[in-house]
LUMVO-658565 format. One record per residue: x, y, z of N, C-alpha, C in turn; chain; residue in one letter. Coordinates in steps of 0.001 Angstrom, whole numbers. Example, Ala and Ser with C-alpha at 12.3 -4.5 7.8 and 13.67 -1.06 7.14 Angstrom:
! residues 2
REC     n.px     n.py     n.pz    ca.px    ca.py    ca.pz     c.px     c.py     c.pz  mol  type
REC    13190    -5690     7800    12300    -4500     7800    13200    -3300     7800    A     a
REC    12850    -2250     7080    13670    -1060     7140    12900       30     7870    A     s
! end
This chain:
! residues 183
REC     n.px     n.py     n.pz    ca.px    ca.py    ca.pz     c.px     c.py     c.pz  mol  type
REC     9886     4444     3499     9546     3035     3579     8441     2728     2565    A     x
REC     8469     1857     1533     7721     1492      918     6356      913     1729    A     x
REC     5426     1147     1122     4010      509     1784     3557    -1223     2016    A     x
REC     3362    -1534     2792     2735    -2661     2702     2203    -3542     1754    A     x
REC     1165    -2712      736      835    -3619     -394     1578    -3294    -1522    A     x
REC     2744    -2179    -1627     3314    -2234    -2330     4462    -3239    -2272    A     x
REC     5221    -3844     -948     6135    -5041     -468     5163    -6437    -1025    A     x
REC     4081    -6296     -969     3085    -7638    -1100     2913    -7749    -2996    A     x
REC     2892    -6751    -3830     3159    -6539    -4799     4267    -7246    -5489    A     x
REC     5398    -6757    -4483     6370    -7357    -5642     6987    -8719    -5258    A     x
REC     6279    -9469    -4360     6182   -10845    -4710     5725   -11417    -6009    A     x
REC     4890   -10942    -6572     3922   -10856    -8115     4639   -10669    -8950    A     x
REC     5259    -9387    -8727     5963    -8679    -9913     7397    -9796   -10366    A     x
REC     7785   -10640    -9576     9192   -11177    -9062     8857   -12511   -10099    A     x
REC     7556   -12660    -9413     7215   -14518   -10411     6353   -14790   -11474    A     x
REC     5653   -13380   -11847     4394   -13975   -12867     5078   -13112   -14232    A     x
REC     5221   -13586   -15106     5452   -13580   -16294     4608   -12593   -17090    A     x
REC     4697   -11875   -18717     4287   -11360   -19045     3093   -11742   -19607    A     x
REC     3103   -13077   -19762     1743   -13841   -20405      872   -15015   -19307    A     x
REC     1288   -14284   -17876      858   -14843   -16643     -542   -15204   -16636    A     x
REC    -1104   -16435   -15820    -2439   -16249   -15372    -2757   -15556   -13842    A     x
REC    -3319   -14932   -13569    -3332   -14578   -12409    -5339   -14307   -11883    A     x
REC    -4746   -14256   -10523    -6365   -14051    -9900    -6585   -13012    -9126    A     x
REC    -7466   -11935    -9331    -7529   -10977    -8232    -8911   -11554    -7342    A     x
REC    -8996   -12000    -6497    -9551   -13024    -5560   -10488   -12522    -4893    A     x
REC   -10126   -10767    -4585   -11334    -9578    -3500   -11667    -8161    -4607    A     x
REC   -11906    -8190    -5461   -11853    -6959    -6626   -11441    -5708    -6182    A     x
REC   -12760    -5219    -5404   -12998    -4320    -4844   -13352    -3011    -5436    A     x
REC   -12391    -2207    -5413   -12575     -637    -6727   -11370    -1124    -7732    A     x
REC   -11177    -2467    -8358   -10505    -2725    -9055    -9061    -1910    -8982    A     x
REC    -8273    -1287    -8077    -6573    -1082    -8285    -5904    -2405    -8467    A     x
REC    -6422    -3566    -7524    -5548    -4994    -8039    -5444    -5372    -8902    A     x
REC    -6399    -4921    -9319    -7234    -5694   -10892    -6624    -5129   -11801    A     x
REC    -6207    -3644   -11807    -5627    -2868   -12769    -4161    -3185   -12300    A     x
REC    -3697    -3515   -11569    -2170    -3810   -11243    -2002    -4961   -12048    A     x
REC    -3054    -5962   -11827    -2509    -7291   -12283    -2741    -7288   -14092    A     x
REC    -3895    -6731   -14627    -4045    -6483   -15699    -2980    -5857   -16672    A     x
REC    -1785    -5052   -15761    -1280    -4253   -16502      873    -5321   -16416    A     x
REC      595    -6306   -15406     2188    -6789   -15111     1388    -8045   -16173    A     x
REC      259    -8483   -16926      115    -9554   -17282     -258    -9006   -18561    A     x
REC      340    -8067   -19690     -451    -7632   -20784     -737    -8664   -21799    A     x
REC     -151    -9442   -21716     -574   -11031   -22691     -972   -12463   -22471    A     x
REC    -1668   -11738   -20541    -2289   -13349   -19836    -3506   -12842   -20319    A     x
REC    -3845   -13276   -18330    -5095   -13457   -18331    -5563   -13180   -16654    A     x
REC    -6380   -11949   -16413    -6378   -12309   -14772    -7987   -12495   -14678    A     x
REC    -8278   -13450   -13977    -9810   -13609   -13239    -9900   -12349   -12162    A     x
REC   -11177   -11814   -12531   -11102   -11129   -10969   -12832   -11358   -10076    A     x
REC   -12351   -11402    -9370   -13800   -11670    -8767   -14460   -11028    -7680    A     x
REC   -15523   -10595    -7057   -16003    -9706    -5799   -17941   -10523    -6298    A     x
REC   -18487   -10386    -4905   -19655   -10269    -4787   -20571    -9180    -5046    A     x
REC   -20120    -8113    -5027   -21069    -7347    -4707   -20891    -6258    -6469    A     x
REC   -22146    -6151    -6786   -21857    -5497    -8285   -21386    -4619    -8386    A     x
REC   -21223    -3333    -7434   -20850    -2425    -7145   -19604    -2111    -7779    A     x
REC   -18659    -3302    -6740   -17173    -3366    -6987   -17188    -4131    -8764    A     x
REC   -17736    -4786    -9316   -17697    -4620   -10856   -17742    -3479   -11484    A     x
REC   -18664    -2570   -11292   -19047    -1088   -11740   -17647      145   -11722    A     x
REC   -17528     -501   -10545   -16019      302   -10288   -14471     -406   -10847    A     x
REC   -14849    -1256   -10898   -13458    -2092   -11497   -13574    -1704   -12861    A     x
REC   -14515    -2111   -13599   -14720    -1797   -15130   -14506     -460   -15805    A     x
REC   -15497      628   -14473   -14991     1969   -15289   -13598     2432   -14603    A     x
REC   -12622     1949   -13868   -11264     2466   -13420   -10324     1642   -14721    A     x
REC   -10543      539   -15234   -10208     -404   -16408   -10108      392   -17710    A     x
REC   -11380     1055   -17580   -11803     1776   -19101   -11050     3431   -18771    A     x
REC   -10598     3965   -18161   -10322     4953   -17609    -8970     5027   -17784    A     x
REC    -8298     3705   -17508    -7061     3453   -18243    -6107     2848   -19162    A     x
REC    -7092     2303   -20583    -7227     1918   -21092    -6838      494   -21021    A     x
REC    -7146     -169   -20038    -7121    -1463   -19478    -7980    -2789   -19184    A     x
REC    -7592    -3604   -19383    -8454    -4763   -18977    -8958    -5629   -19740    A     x
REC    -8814    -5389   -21225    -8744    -6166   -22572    -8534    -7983   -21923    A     x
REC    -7714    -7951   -21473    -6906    -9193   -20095    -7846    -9727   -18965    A     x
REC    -9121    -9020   -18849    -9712    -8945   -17935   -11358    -9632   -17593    A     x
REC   -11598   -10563   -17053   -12502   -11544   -16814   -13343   -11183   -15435    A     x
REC   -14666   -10229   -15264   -15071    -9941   -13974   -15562   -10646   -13799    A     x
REC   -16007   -11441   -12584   -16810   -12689   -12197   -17777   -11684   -10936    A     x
REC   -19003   -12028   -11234   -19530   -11602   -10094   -20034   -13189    -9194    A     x
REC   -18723   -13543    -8383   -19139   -14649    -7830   -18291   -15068    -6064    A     x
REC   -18506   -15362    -5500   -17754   -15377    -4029   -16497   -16374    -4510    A     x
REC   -15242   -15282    -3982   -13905   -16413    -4933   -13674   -17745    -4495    A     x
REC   -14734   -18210    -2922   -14636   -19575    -3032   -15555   -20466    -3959    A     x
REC   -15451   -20151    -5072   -15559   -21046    -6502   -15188   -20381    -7448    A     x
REC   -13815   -20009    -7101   -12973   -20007    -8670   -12766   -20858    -9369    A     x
REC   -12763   -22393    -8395   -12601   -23299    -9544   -13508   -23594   -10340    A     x
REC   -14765   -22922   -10285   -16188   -23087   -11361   -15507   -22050   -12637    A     x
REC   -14741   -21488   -12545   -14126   -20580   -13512   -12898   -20521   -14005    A     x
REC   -12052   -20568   -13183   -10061   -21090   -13565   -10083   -22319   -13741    A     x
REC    -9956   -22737   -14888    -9819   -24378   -15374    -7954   -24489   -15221    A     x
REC    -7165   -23675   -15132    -6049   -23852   -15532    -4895   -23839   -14469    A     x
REC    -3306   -23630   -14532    -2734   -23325   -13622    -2106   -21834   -13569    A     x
REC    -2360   -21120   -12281    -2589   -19642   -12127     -788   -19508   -11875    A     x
REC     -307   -18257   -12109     1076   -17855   -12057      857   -17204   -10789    A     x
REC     -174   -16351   -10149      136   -15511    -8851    -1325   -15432    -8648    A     x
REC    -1363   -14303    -7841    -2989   -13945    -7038    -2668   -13340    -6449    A     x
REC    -3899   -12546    -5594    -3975   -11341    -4884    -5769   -11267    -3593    A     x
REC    -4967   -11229    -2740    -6141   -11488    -1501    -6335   -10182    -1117    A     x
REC    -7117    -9413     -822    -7227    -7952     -619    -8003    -8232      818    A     x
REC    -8350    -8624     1397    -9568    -9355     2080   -10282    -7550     3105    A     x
REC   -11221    -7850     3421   -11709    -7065     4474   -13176    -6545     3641    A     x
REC   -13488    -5333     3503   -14499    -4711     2924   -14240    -4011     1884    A     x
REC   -15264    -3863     1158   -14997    -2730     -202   -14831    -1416      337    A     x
REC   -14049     -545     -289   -13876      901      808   -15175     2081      184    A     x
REC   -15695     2720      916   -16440     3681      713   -17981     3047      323    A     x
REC   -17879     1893      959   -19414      974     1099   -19615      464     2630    A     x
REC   -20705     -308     2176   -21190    -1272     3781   -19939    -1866     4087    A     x
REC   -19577    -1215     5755   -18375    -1753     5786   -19268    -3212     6216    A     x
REC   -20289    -3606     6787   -20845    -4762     7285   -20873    -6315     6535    A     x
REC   -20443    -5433     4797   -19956    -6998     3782   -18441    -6661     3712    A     x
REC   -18226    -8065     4282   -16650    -8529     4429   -16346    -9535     3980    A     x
REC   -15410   -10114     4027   -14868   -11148     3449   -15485   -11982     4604    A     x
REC   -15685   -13222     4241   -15346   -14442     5540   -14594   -15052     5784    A     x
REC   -13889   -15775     6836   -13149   -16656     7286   -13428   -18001     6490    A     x
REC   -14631   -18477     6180   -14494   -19891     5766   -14365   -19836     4237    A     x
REC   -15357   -18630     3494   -15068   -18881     2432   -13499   -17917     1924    A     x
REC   -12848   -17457     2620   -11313   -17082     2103   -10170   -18674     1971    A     x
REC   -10509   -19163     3309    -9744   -20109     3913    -9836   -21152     1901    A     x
REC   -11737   -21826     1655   -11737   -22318      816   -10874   -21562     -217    A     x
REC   -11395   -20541     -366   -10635   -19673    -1867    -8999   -19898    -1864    A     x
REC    -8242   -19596     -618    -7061   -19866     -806    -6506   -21409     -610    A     x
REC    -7292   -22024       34    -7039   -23486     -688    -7076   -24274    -2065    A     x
REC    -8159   -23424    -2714    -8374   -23572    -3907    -7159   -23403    -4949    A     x
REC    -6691   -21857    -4516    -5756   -21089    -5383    -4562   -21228    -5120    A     x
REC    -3993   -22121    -4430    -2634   -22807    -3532    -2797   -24349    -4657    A     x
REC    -3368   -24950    -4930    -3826   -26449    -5422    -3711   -25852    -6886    A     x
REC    -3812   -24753    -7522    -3857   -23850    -8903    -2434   -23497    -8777    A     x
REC    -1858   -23168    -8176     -606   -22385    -8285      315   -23289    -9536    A     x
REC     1110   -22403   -10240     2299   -23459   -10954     3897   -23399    -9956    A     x
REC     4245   -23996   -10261     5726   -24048    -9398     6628   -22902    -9690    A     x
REC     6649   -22020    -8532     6826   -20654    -9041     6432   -19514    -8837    A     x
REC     4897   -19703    -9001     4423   -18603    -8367     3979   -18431    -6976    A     x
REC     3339   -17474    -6962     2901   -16619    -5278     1381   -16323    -5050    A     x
REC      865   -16418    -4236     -304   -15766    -3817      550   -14455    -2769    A     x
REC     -850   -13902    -2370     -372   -12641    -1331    -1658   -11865    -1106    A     x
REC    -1443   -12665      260    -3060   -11912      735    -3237   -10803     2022    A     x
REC    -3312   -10106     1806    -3400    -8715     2449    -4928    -9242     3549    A     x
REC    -4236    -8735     4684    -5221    -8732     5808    -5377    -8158     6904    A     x
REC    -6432    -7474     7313    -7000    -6640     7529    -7254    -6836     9758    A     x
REC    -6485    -6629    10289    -7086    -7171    11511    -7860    -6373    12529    A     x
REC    -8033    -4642    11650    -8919    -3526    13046   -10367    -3707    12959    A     x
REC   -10896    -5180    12325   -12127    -5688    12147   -12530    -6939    13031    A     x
REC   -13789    -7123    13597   -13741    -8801    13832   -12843    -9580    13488    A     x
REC   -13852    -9650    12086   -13697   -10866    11115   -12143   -11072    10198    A     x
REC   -11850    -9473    10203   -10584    -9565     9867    -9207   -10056    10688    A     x
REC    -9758   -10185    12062    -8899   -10481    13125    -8818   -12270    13056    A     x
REC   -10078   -12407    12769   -10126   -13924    12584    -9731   -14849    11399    A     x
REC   -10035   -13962    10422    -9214   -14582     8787    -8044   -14532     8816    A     x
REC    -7155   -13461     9740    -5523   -13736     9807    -4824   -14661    10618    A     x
REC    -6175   -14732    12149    -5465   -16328    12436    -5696   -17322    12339    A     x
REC    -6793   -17634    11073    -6731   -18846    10199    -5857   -18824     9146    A     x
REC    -5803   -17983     8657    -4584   -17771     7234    -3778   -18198     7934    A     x
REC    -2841   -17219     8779    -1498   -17940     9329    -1467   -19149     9760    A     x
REC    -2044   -20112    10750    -2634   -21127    10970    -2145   -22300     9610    A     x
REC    -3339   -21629     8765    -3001   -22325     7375    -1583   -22583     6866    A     x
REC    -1312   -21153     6759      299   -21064     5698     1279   -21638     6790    A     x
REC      980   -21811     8224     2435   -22446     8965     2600   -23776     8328    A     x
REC     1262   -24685     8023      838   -26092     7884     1255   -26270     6551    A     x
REC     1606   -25703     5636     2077   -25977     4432     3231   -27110     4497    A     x
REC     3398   -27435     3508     4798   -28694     3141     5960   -27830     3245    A     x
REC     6649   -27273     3680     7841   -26731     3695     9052   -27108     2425    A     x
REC     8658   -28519     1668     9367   -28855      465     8489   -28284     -403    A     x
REC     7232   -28162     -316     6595   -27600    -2023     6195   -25890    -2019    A     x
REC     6463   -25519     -188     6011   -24107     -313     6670   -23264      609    A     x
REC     6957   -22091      263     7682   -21167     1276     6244   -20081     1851    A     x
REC     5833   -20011     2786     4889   -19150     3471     5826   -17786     4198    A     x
REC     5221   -16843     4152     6159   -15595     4740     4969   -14545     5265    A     x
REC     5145   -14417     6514     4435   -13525     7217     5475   -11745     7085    A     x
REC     4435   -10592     6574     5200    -9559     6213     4393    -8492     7766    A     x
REC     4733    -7705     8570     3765    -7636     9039     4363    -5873    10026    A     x
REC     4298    -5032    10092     4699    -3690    11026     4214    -4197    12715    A     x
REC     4946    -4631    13311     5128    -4852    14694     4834    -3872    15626    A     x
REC     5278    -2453    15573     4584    -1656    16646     3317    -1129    16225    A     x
REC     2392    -1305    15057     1032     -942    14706      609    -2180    14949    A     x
REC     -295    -2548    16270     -928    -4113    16165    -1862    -4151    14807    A     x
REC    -2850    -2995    14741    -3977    -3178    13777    -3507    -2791    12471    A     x
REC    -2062    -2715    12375    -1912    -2477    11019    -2078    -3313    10258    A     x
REC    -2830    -3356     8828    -2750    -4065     7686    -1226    -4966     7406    A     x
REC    -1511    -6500     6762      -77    -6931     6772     -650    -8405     6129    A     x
REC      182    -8551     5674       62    -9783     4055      734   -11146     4597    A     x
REC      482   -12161     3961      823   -13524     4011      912   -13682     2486    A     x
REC     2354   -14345     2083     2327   -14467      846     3134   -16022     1021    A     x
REC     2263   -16586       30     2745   -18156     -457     3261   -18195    -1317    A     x
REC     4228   -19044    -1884     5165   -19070    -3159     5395   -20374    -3222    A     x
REC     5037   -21177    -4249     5016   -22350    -4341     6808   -22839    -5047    A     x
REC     7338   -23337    -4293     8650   -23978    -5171     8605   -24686    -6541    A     x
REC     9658   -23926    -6910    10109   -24667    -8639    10282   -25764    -8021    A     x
! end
């Protein structure tokens, strides 16, 4: 069985183009970042995280594989990407929860994800996908998935298809919400 964020993946892989814009939205140890950097070799991906750490690690896993030329680190909370993406984004990527092998105690939040993916839903071009991976053997992660879902039920059903991906007998398993905005 293929993995979870590898199924959440190829929503991405399906709609963003080779000269895609895209957003990695939670950095982290940069693998998104290097995923998206490498399906977009003639865009452009924003990536963003708070904490410098996850820059440090995104940059040297980038340089490690000779990657990221494509690559824009923001050290800024992704609810204000729009202080930075002036344009319209082809896909994105929600990683949400904590950076791994740090304070698990910095997490994502509920209000500022909710903003970020409102933001990056209003960015989308007709076509592409977001896909946000979420995390529920946490609080807060329990609570960002039933605002996300919440969210993505409320969508326009003419301008967007929402799809809950999710392993049913693991309650706390990890499991994605991916938006895809209609041509």
């Amino acid at each position: 069985m293929k993995t979870i964020l590898t199924v959440a993946k190829s929503f991405l892989i399906d709609c963003v183009p080779p000269n895609g814009i895209v957003g990695d939205f939670t950095m982290g140890n940069g693998h998104d970042t290097l995923f998206l950097s490498q399906l977009v070799p003639q865009g452009k991906v924003y990536a963003f995280d708070i904490q410098p750490q996850a820059l440090e690690s995104t940059r040297k896993l980038l340089d490690e594989n000779q990657a990221g030329d494509n690559v824009q680190l923001i050290c800024a909370c992704h609810s204000t990407l729009d202080d930075y993406i002036h344009e319209p984004i082809d896909g994105g990527m929600f990683n949400l929860g904590y950076l791994p092998w740090s304070d698990k105690t910095v997490t994502t939040k509920c209000e500022t994800t909710l903003t970020a993916i409102e933001k990056a839903v209003a960015l989308l071009k007709p076509g592409g996908a977001l896909v946000v991976m979420i995390y529920p053997g946490h609080p807060e992660g329990a609570r960002e998935g039933q605002r996300i879902e919440a969210y993505a039920k409320e969508l326009d059903r003419k301008k967007f298809d929402a799809t809950l991906y999710r392993i049913f007998n693991i309650p706390d398993c990890p499991y994605f919400v991916a938006i895809e905005k209609r041509k």
